[in-house]
N, C-alpha and C positions, 0 to 999 in steps of 0.2 A: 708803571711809571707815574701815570695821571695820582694813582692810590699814594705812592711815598709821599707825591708832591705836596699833596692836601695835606699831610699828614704832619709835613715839617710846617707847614704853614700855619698850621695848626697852635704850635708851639710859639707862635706869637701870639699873643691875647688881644691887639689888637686888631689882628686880619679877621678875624670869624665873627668879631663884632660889626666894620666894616661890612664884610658882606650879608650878613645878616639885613644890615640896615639897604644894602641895592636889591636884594632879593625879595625878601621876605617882611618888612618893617613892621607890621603888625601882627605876625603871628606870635601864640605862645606854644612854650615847648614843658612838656610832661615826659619829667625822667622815671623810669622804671629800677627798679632793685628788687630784693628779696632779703638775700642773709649778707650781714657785714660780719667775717672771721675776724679771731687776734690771727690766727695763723694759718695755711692754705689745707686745702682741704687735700687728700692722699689722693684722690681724683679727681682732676680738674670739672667742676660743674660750672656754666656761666651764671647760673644764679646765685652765686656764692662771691663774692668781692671783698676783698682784704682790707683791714683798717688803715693801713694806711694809705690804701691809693684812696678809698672812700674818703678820708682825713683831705688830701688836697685836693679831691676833687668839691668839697665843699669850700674851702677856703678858697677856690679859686670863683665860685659861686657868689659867695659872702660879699667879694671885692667887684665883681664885673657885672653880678646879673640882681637883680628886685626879685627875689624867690617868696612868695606870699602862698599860700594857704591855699587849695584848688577851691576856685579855680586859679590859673597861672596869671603870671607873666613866664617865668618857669615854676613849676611847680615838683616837689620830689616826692615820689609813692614807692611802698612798700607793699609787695604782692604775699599772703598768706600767712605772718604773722609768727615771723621767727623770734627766738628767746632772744635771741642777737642783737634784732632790733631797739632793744632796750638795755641789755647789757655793752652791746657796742657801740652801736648808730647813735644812740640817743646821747652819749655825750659830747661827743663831738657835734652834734648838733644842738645841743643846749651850749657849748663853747664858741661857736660861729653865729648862734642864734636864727638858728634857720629852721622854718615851721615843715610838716613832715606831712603826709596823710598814711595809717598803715589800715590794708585791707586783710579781712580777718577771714580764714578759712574754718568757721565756728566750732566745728566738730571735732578740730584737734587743739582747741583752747583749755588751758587748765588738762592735759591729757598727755599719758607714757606714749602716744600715737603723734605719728609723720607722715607726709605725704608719700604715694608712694614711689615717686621718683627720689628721694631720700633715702630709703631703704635700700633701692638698688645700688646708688653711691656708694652706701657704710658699706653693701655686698662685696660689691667688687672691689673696695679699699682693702677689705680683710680676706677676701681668697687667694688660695694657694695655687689656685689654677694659673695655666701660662695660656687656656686655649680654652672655650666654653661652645661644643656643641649644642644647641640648643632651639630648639621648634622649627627645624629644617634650615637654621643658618649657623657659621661659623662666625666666632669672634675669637680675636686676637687680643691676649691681656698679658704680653711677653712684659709689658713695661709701661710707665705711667701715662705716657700720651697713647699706647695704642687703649690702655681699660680708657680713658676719656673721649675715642674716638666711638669706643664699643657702649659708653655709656649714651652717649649724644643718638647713636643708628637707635639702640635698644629704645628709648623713650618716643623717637619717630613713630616705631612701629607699633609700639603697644598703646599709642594714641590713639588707633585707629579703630580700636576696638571699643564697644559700648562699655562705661565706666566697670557695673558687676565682670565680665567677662577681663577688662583689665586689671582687676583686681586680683584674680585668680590666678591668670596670668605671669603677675609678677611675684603672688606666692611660691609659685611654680620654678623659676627663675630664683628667685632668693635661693629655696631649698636646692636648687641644680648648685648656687653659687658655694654651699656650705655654711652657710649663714640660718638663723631663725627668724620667720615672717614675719612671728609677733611679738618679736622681746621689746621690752620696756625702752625709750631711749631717755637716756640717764640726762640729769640735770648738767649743764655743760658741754653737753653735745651740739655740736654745729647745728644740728640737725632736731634739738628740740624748740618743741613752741612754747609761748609766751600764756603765760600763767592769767589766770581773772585779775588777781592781783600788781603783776605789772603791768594789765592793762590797764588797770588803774590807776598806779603811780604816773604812767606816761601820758594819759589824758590830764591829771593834773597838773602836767607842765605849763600848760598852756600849749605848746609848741605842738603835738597830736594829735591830730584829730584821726578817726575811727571810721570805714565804711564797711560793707560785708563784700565777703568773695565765694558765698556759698557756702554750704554746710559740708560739703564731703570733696568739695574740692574738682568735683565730678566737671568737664567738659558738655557744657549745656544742650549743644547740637544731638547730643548719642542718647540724650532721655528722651520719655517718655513727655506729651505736655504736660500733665499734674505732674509728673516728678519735676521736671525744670520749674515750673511756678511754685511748688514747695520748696526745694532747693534754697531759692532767691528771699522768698518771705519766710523759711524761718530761718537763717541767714541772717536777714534785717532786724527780725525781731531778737535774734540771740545778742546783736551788737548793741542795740536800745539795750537789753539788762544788763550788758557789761559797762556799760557806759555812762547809765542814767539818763541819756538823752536818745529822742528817733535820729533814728539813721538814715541819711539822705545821699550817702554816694556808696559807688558800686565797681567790681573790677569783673570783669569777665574771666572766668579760668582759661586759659590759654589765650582768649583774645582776640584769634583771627575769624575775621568775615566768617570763616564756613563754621566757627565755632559758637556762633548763637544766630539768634535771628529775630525778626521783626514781633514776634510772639514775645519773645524774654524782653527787648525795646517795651511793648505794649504793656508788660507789667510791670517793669520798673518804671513806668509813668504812673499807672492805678496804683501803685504805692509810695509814690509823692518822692520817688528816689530824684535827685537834681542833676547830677552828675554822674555818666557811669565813663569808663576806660576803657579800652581795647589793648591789642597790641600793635595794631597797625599802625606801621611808623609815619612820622611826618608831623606838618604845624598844626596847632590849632590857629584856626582866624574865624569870622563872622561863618563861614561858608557849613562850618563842622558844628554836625548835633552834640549836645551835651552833655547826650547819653549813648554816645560811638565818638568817645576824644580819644585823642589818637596820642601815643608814646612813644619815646626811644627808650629800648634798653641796655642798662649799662651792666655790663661782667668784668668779669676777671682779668679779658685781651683787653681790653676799654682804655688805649693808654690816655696821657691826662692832652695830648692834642686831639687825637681821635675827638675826648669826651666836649674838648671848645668848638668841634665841628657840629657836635651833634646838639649841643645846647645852642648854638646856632644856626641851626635847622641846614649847613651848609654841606653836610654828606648826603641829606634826603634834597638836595637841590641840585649837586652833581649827579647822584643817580636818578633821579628824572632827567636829566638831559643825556643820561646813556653813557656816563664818563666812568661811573664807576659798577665792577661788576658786583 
C-alpha cells in the first residue's frame, strides 16, 4: 500500500522535488541505463528500456532537473556501450540537449561480439523449448514472462562463477537453448555494440563523454589481481584510442560492494581515473568517494513516477526508513 502510494505521488512532479529538498538537499543522483530499443525486446531484460519511455523520461529531466556531465547534479550513464546508444539514446538527447557519460566494455567495440548475458536473451527469444533442464535446475519458458523470470534466476547464478568458467557455462546453455555461442550479431541487433566509428561521431557531439568498463566485461571480484589491474588499464588505455583523449572515469561491471574491492579503488587512483560508478543505490553528497558513487538503475518496469522518485533520491529514502520492501 505504502509502494502504490509513493508511486502516485510520484506522478506529480512536484512532490519528489519537495521531498527531495526535506530529505536529502544536497545530494546528487546518477541514473544508470544500458540499451535504449525502437521496440521491446521478446524477453523482457531490465537493461533494455524502450524509446519511448526513455523519450519522457528525459524530457521530464530537461524541465525539472540541472543534468550536467559527471559529475552530477543528476547525471545520466550508460553501462557497456550498446549500438543503441547512438542510434537511439543519442537523439533524443541531442533534442533535449542533455550530456550523457557511455562506459565502454572495450573488447566488444567495433566487434560481431556481446556480452554474454545478451546471448542468453537472443537464446531464449528464439527457442522452441517450453521447459529447459539444465545443470541440475528446472526452468519454465511456457511464455514470455516465465523465459524473463528464467532469464533474470539464470544470470544470478552464472555470476557466481569465475568469468572463464561463466563463460563456458553459458556456451553450454546457449547450445542446450538451440541456439549458436558464437554467431555473428548482425548490425541492428538490440544486442550489438557500437562501432570505433560511432564512438566517434558521439564524442563529437559534444554531449558524450567516454569512460572504460573493462575489457571483457569480466566481474572484477572472480580474477586474479594481474588480471583485474589489466582488465582496468587496458580498458583505460583502449578508451584514450578510441577517443583521442585519457580517460578518467570508470563503471565497475556489476557494481555491487562484493564485486570489486579496495585493490581495483587503489588502481583506479594510480591511473589518475577521477570518477568511478558502482551500482549501489542511493545519493551522492560530500560523504561518498568518487571512486565508489553510487547509482539508480532504470529498466523497462521504471514507470515515469517510479523514475521522479528515484531522480529524487525519494524511493532510497523510503527504504532506508524500512517503508518500502
Amino acid at each position: 500500500m505504502i509502494k502504490s502510494l509513493a508511486y502516485r505521488l510520484g506522478s506529480f512532479a512536484a512532490v519528489p522535488r519537495l521531498l527531495q529538498q526535506a530529505f536529502v538537499p544536497d545530494a546528487a543522483a546518477i541514473l544508470m541505463y544500458h540499451a535504449v530499443t525502437k521496440l521491446p525486446l521478446a524477453v523482457e531484460d531490465w537493461c533494455f528500456v524502450g524509446e519511448q519511455q526513455f523519450r519522457d523520461q528525459m524530457l521530464y529531466l530537461k524541465k525539472h532537473c540541472q543534468v550536467v556531465p559527471l559529475l552530477p547534479i543528476v547525471a545520466l550513464t550508460f553501462d557497456d556501450g550498446f549500438q543503441n546508444n547512438c542510434g537511439v539514446a543519442l537523439p533524443i538527447l541531442q533534442e533535449v540537449g542533455l550530456p550523457a557519460t557511455v562506459f565502454l566494455a572495450t573488447d566488444f567495440i567495433g566487434s560481431d561480439d556481446t556480452p554474454w548475458f545478451c546471448r542468453i536473451n537472443e537464446a531464449l527469444s528464439l527457442t522452441t523449448l517450453t521447459r529447459l533442464d539444465w545443470d541440475g535446475e528446472t526452468y519454465d519458458l511456457s511464455n514470455r514472462q516465465r523465459r524473463a523470470e528464467a532469464h533474470a534466476r539464470l544470470q544470478v547464478r552464472l555470476k557466481r562463477f569465475r568469468h572463464p568458467e561463466l563463460l563456458e557455462k553459458t556456451t553450454q546453455l546457449i547450445t542446450a537453448l538451440g541456439d549458436r555461442p558464437g554467431k555473428s550479431i548482425s548490425h541492428g541487433s538490440p544486442y550489438r555494440m557500437l562501432s570505433a566509428a560511432e564512438v566517434a561521431e558521439m564524442a563529437g557531439t559534444g554531449l558524450i563523454e567516454f569512460g572504460a568498463h573493462t575489457c571483457s566485461h569480466a566481474i572484477l571480484s572472480g580474477l586474479s589481481p594481474a588480471e583485474r589491474s589489466q582488465e582496468i588499464a587496458a580498458s583505460l588505455a583502449a578508451v584514450e584510442r578510441l577517443t583521442g583523449s585519457p580517460c578518467s572515469l570508470f563503471a565497475y561491471p556489476n557494481g555491487r560492494v562484493i564485486d570489486y574491492g579496495p585493490c581495483d579503488v587503489a588502481t583506479l587512483h594510480d591511473r589518475k581515473v577521477n570518477v568511478a560508478v558502482t551500482t549501489v543505490t542511493g545519493p551522492n553528497d560530500r560523504s561518498v568517494s568518487p571512486l565508489e558513487m553510487r547509482r539508480y538503475m532504470v529498466g523497462p518496469g521504471t514507470s515515469i513516477g517510479q523514475f521522479k522518485l528515484l531522480t529524487h533520491h525519494v524511493l532510497w529514502k523510503l527504504q532506508t526508513l524500512s517503508l518500502l520492501s
